[in-house]
DRENTORKOL-3810 file (N, C-alpha, C; in nm, 4 decimals):
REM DRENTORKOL-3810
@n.u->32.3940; n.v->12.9346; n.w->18.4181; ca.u->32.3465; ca.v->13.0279; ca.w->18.5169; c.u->32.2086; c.v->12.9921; c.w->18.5673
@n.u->32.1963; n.v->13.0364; n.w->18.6684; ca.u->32.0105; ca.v->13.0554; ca.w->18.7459; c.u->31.9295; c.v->13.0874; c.w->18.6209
@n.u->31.8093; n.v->13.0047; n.w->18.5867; ca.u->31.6905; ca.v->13.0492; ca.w->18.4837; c.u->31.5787; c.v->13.1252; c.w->18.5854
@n.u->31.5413; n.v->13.2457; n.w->18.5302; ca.u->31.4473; ca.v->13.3050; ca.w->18.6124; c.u->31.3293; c.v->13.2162; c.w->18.5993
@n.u->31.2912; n.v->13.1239; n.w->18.4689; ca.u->31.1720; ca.v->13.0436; ca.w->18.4055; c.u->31.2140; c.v->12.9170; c.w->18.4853
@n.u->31.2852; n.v->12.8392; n.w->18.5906; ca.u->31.2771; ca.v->12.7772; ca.w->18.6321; c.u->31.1650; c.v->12.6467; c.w->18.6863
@n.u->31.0732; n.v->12.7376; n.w->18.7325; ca.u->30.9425; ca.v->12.6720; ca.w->18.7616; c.u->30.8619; c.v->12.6296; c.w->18.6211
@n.u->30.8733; n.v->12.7086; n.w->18.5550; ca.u->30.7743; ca.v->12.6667; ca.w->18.4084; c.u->30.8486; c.v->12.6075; c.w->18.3270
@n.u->30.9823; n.v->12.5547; n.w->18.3262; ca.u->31.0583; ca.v->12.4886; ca.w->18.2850; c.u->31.0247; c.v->12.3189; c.w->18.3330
@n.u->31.0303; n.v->12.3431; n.w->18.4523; ca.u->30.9874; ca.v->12.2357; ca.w->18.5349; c.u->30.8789; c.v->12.1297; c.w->18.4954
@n.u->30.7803; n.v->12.2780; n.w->18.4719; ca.u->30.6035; ca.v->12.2408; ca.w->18.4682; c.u->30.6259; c.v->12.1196; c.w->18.3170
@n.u->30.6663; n.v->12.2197; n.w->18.2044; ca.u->30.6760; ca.v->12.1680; ca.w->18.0892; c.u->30.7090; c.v->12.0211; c.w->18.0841
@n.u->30.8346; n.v->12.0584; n.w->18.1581; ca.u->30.8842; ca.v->11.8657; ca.w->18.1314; c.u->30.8478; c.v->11.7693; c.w->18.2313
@n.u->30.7721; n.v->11.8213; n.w->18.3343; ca.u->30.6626; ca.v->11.7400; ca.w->18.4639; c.u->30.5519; c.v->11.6796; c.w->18.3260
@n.u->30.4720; n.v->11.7834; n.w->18.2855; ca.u->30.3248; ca.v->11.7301; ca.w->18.1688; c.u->30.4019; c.v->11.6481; c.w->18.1144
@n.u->30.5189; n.v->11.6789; n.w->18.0313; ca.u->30.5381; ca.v->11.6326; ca.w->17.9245; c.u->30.5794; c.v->11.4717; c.w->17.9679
@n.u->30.6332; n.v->11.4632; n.w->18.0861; ca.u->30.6683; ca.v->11.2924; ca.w->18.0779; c.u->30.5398; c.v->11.2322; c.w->18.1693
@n.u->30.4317; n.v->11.3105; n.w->18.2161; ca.u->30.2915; ca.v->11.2694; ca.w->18.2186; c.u->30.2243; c.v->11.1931; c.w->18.1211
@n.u->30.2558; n.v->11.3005; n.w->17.9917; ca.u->30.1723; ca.v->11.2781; ca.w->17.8634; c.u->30.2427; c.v->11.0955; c.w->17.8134
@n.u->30.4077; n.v->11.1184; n.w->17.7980; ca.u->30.4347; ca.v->11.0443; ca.w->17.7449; c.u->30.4132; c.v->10.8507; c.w->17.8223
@n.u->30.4043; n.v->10.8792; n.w->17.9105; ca.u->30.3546; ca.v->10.7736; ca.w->18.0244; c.u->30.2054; c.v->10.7200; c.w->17.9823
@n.u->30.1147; n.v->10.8113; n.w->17.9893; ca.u->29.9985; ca.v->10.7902; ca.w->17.9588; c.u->30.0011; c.v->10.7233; c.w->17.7959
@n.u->30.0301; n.v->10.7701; n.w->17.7003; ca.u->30.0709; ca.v->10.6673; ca.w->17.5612; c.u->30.1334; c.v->10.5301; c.w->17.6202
@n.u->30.2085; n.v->10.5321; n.w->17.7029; ca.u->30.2926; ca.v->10.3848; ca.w->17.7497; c.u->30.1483; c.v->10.2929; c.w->17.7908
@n.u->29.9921; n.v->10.3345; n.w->17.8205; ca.u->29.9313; ca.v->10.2941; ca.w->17.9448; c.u->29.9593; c.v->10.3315; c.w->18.0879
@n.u->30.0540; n.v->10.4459; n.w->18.1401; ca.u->30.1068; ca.v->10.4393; ca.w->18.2551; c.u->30.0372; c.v->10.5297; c.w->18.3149
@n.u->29.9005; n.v->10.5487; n.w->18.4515; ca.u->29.8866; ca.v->10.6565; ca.w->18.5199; c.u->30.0143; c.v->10.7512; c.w->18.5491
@n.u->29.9495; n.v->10.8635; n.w->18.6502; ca.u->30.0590; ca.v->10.9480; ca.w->18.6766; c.u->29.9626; c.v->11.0249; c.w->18.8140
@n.u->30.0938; n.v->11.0965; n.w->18.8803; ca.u->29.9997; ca.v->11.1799; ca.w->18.9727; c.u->30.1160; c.v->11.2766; c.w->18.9773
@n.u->30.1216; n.v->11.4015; n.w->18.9778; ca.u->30.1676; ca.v->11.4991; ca.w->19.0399; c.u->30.1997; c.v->11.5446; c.w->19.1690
@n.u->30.2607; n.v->11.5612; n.w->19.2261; ca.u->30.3206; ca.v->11.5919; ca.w->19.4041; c.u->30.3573; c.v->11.6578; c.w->19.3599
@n.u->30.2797; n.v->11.8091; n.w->19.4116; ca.u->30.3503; ca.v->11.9401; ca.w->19.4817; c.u->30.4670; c.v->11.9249; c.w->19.5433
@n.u->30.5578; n.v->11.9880; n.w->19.5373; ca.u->30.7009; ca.v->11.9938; ca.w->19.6134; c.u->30.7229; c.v->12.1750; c.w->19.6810
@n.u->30.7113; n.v->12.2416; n.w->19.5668; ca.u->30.7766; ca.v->12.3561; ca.w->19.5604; c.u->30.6343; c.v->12.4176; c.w->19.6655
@n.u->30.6841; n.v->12.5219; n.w->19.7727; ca.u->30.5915; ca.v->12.6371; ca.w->19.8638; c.u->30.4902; c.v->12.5204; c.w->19.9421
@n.u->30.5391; n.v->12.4039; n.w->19.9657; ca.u->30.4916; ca.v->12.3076; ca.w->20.0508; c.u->30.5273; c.v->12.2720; c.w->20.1746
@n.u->30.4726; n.v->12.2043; n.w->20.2567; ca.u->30.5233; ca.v->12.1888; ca.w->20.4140; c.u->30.5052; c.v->12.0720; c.w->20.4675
@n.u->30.6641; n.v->11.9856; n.w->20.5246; ca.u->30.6050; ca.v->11.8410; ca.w->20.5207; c.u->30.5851; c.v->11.8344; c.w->20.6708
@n.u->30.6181; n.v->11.9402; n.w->20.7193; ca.u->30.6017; ca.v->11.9243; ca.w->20.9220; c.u->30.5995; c.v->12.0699; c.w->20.8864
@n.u->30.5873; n.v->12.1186; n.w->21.0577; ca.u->30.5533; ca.v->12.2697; ca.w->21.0909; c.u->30.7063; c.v->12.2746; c.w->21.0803
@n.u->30.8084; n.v->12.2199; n.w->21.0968; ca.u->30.9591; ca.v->12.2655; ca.w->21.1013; c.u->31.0332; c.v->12.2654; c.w->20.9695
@n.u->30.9688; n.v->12.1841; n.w->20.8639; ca.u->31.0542; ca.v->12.1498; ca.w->20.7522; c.u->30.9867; c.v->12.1618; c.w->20.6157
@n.u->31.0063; n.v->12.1796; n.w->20.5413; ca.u->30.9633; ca.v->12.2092; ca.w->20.3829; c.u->30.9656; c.v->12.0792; c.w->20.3508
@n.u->30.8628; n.v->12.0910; n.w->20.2429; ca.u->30.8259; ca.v->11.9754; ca.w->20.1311; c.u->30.9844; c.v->11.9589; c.w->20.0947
@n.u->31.0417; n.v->12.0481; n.w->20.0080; ca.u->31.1229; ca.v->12.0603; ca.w->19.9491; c.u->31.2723; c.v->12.0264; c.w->20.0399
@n.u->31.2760; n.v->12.0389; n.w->20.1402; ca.u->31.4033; ca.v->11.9828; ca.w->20.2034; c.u->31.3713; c.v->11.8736; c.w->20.2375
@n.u->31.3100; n.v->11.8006; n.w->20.3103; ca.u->31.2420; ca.v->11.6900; ca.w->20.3205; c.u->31.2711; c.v->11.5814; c.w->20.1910
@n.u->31.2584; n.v->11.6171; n.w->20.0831; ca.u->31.2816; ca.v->11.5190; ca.w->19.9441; c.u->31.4190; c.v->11.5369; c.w->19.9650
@n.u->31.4939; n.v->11.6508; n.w->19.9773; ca.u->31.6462; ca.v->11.6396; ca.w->19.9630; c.u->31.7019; c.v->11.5657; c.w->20.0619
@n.u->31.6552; n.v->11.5793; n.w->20.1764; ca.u->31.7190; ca.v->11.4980; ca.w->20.2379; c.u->31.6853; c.v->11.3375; c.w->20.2840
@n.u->31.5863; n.v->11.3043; n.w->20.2021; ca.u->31.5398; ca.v->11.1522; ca.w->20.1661; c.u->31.6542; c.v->11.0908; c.w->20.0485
@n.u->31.6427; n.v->11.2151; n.w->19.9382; ca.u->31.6959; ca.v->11.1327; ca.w->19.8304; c.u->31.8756; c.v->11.1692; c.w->19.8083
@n.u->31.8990; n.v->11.2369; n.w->19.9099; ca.u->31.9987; ca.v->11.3152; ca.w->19.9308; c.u->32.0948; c.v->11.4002; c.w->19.8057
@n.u->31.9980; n.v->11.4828; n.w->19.7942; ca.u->32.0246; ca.v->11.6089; ca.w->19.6928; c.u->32.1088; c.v->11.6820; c.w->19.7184
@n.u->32.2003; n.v->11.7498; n.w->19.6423; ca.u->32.2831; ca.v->11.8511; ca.w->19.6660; c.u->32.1914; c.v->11.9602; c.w->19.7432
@n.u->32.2222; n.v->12.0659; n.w->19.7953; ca.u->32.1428; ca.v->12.1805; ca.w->19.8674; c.u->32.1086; c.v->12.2321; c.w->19.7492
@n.u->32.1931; n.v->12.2962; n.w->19.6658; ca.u->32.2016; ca.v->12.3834; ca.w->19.5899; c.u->32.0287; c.v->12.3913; c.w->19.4372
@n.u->32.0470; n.v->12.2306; n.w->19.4499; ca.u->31.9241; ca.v->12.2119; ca.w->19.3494; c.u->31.7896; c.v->12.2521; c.w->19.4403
@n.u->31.6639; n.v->12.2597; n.w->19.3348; ca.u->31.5758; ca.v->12.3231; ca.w->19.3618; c.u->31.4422; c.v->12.2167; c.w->19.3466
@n.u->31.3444; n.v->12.1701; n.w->19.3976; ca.u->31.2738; ca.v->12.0794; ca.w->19.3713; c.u->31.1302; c.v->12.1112; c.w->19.3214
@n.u->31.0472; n.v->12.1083; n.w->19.2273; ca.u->30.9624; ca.v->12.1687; ca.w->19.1960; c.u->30.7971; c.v->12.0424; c.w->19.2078
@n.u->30.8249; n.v->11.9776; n.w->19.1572; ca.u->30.7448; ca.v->11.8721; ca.w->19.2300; c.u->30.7876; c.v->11.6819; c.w->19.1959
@n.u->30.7192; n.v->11.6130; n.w->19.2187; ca.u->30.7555; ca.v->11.4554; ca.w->19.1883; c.u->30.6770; c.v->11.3876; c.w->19.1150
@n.u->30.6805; n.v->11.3257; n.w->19.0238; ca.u->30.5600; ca.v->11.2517; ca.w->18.9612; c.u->30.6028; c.v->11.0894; c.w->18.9510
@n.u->30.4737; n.v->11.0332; n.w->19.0034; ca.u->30.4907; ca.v->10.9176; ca.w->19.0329; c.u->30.4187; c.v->10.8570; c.w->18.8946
@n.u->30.4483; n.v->10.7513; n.w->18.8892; ca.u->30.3638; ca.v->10.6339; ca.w->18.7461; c.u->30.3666; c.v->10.5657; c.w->18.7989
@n.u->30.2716; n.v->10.5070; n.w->18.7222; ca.u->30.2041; ca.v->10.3165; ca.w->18.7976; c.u->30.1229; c.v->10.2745; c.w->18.6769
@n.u->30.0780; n.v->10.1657; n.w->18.6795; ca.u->29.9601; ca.v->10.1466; ca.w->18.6274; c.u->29.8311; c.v->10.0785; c.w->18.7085
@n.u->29.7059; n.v->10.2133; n.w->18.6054; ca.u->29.5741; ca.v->10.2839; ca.w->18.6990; c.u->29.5185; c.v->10.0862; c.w->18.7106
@n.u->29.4441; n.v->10.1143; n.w->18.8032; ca.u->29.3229; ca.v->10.0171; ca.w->18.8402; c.u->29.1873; c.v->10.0289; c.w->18.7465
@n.u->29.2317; n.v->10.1168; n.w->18.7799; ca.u->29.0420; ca.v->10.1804; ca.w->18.6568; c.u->29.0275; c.v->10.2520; c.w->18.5864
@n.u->29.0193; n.v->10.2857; n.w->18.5009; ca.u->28.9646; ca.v->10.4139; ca.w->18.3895; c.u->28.8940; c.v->10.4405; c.w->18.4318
@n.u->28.9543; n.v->10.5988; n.w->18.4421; ca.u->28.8475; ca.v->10.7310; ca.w->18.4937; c.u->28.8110; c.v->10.7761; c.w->18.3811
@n.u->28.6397; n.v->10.8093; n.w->18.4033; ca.u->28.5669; ca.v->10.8727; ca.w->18.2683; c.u->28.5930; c.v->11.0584; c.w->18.3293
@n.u->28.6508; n.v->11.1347; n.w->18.1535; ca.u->28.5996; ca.v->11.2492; ca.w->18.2301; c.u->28.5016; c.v->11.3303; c.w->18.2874
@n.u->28.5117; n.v->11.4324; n.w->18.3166; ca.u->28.3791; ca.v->11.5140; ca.w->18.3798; c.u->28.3097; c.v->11.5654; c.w->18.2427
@n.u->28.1872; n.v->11.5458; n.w->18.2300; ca.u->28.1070; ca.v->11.5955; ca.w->18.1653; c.u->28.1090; c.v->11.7836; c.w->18.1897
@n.u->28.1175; n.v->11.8580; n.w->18.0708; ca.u->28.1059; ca.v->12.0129; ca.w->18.0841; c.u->28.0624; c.v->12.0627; c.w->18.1633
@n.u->27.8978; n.v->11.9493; n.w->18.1816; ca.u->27.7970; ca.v->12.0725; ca.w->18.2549; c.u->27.8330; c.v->11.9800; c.w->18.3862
@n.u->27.9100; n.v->11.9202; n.w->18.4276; ca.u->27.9569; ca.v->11.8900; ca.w->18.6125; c.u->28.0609; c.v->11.9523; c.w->18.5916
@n.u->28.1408; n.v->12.0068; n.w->18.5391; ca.u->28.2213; ca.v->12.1087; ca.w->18.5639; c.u->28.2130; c.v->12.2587; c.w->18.6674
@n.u->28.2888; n.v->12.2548; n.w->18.7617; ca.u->28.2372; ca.v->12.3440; ca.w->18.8469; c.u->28.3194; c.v->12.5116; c.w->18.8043
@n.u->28.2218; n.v->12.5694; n.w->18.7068; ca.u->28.2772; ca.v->12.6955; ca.w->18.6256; c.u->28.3316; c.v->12.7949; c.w->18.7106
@n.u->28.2412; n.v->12.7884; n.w->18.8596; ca.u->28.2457; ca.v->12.9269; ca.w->18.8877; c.u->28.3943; c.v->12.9214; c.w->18.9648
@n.u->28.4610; n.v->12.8172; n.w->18.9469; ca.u->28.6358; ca.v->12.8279; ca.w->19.0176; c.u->28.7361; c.v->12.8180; c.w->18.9075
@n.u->28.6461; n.v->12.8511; n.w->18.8217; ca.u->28.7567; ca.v->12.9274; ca.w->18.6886; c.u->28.7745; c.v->13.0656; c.w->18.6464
@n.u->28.8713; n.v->13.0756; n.w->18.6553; ca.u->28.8766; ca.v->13.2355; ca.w->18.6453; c.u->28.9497; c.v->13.3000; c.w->18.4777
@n.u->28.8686; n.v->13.3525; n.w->18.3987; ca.u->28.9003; ca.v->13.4267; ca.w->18.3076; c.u->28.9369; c.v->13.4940; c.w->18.3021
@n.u->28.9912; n.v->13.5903; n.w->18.1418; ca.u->29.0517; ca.v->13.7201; ca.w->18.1700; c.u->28.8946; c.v->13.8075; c.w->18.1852
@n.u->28.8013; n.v->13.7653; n.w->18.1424; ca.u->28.6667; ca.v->13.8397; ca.w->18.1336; c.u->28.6375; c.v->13.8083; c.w->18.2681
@n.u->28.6584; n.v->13.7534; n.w->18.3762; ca.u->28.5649; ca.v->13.6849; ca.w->18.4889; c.u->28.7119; c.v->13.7004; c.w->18.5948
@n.u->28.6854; n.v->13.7907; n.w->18.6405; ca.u->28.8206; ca.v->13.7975; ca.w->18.7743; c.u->28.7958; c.v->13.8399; c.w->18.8734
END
């Protein structure tokens, strides 16, 4: 049947073959799919279906590409962290 958790189903196993890529050495990037717009006439999401020619019926949540990176990115240090576009349960 339809999972109402669909999207966070998605999410889970999107990170998760992120994570496992990254152990390989393999970058990754995430593409939005899902509540996206690839022209003013057509959705992100139909647009992939009808590239990769998907049944209608499936649902596309986003794409993740691998490669391997050019460079190691260092992370952001705490204090360049830009706090105030985080939102807490204390801070809303």
């Amino acid at each position: 049947g339809d999972s109402d958790v669909w999207v966070e189903d998605c999410s889970i196993a999107a990170i998760v073959m992120q994570l496992a890529g990254c152990r390989l050495g393999l970058g990754s990037c995430w593409i939005q799919i899902r509540n996206r717009s690839h022209s003013s006439s057509m959705s992100a999401e139909d647009y992939v279906k009808q590239e990769l020619d998907l049944p209608e019926d499936l649902l596309v949540e986003c794409i993740i590409s691998f490669g391997y990176p050019d460079e190691a990115k260092r992370p952001l240090a705490a204090a360049d962290l830009e706090w105030n576009k985080i939102l807490t349960a204390d801070r809303h």
